[in-house]
N, C-alpha and C positions, 0 to 999 in steps of 0.2 A: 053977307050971306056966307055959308059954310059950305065947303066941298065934301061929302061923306064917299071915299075911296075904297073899294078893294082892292086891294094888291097880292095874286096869287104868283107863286114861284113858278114856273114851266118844268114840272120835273115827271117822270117815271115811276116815283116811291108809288107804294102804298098809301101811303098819311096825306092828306091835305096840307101843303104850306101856303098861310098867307095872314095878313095884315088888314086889318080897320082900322082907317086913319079919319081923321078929319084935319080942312087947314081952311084957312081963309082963300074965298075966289080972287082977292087982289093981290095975292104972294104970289110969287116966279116958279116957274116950270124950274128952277133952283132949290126953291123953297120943300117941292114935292119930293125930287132928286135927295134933301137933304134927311128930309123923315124917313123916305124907304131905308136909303144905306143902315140908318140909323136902328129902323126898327127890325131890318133883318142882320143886325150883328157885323156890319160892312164898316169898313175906317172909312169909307168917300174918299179915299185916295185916287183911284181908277180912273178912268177913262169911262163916260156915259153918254147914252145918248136915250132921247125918247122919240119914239115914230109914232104920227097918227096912226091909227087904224079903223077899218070900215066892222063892219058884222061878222063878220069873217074871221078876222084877225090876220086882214092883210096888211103889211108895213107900207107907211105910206112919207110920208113928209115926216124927213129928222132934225129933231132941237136937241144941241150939242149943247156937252156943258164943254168945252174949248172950242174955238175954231181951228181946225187943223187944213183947210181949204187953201191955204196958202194964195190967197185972193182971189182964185178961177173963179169961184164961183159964191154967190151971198151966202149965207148961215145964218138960221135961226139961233139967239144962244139963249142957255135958260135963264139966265139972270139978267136978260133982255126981254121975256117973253112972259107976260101976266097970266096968269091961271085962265084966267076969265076969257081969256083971248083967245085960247087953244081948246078949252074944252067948257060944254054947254050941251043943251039936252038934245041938239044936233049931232054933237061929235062930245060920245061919251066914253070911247074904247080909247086907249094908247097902249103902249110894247113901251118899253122898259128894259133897256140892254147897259146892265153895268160889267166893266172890268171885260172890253174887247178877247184877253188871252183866254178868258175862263168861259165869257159868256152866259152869263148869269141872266136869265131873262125872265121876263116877270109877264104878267096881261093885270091891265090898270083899268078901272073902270069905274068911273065915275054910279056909284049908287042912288046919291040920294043929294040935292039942295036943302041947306035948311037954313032956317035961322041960328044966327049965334045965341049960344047959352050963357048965361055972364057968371063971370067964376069959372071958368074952362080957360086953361092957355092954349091957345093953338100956334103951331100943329099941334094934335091929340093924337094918342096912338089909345084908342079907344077896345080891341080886341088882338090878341094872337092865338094863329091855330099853328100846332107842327113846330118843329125843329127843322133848321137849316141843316141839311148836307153838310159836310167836310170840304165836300169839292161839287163845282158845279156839273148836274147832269150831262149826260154827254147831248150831242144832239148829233141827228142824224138828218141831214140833208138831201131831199132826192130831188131826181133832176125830172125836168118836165116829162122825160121820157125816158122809161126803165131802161133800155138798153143803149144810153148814148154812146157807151164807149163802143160798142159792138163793130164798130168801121176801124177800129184801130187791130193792127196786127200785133198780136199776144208774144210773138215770139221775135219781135224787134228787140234788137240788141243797140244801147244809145253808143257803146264804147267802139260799134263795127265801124270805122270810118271808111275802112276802104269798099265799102258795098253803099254810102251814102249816094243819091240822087240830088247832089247838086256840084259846082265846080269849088273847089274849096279856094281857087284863085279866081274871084269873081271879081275883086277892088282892083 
């Protein structure tokens, strides 16, 4: 069977950016990884990862293309992890975070199952809309609650030592 994918960019433009792909269900959450960079103009050098997601597009569970865990803790990795394994008509959303510095983020969604067409090599990059950015959008992060920082005193000074509240010979 075949995966038929959207892959839209998470940006602010005007324009729609995104990708129609198609790949085989038994290639690696690698394999997926390696047609995105590919079809949105990326060398796949970077650092990536993919996170489940619910309806939402809340980030849930991450498949690393490196293990960076330094053995604390297990890691899904993508050239460990089969298509078929991670997405199905149960769990058809993923996030798509390439190149950590930049932040490049994508919503992946599985469209459509189909059958293989013979004479097609897959991956297939079947459709593009939009031009990629220069640089990745920025993103703007808020916090559960508009005024977190509000308990913090605006007019602390980090260089006042000698007005600090605590014994600076405490060892």
């Amino acid at each position: 069977m075949i995966y038929r994918f959207r892959v839209i960019l998470d940006n602010d433009t005007e324009e729609d950016v995104f990708r129609d792909l198609e790949i085989r269900e038994t290639d690696t959450m690698e394999d997926l990884h390696n047609i995105i960079t590919q079809s949105f103009g990326f060398d796949g050098t970077e650092m990536a990862s993919f996170y489940l997601s619910d309806d939402e597009w809340n980030q849930g569970e991450e498949i690393s293309l490196f293990d960076m865990s330094e053995g604390a803790n297990q890691v899904k990795l993508m050239n460990e992890t089969a298509l078929d394994d991670t997405v199905h008509e149960a769990q058809t959303k993923l996030i798509y975070v390439y190149d950590f510095f930049n932040m490049w983020t994508f919503f992946v969604e599985l469209a459509e199952i189909a059958e293989e067409t013979e004479g097609v090599d897959y991956p297939n990059l079947m459709f593009v809309q939009g031009q990629v950015p220069d640089s990745a959008p920025e993103k703007v992060f808020e916090a559960e609650s508009d005024d977190i920082y509000d308990e913090f005193d605006d007019d602390y000074n980090i260089d006042d030592y000698d007005n600090l509240d605590f014994d600076e010979n405490w060892n």
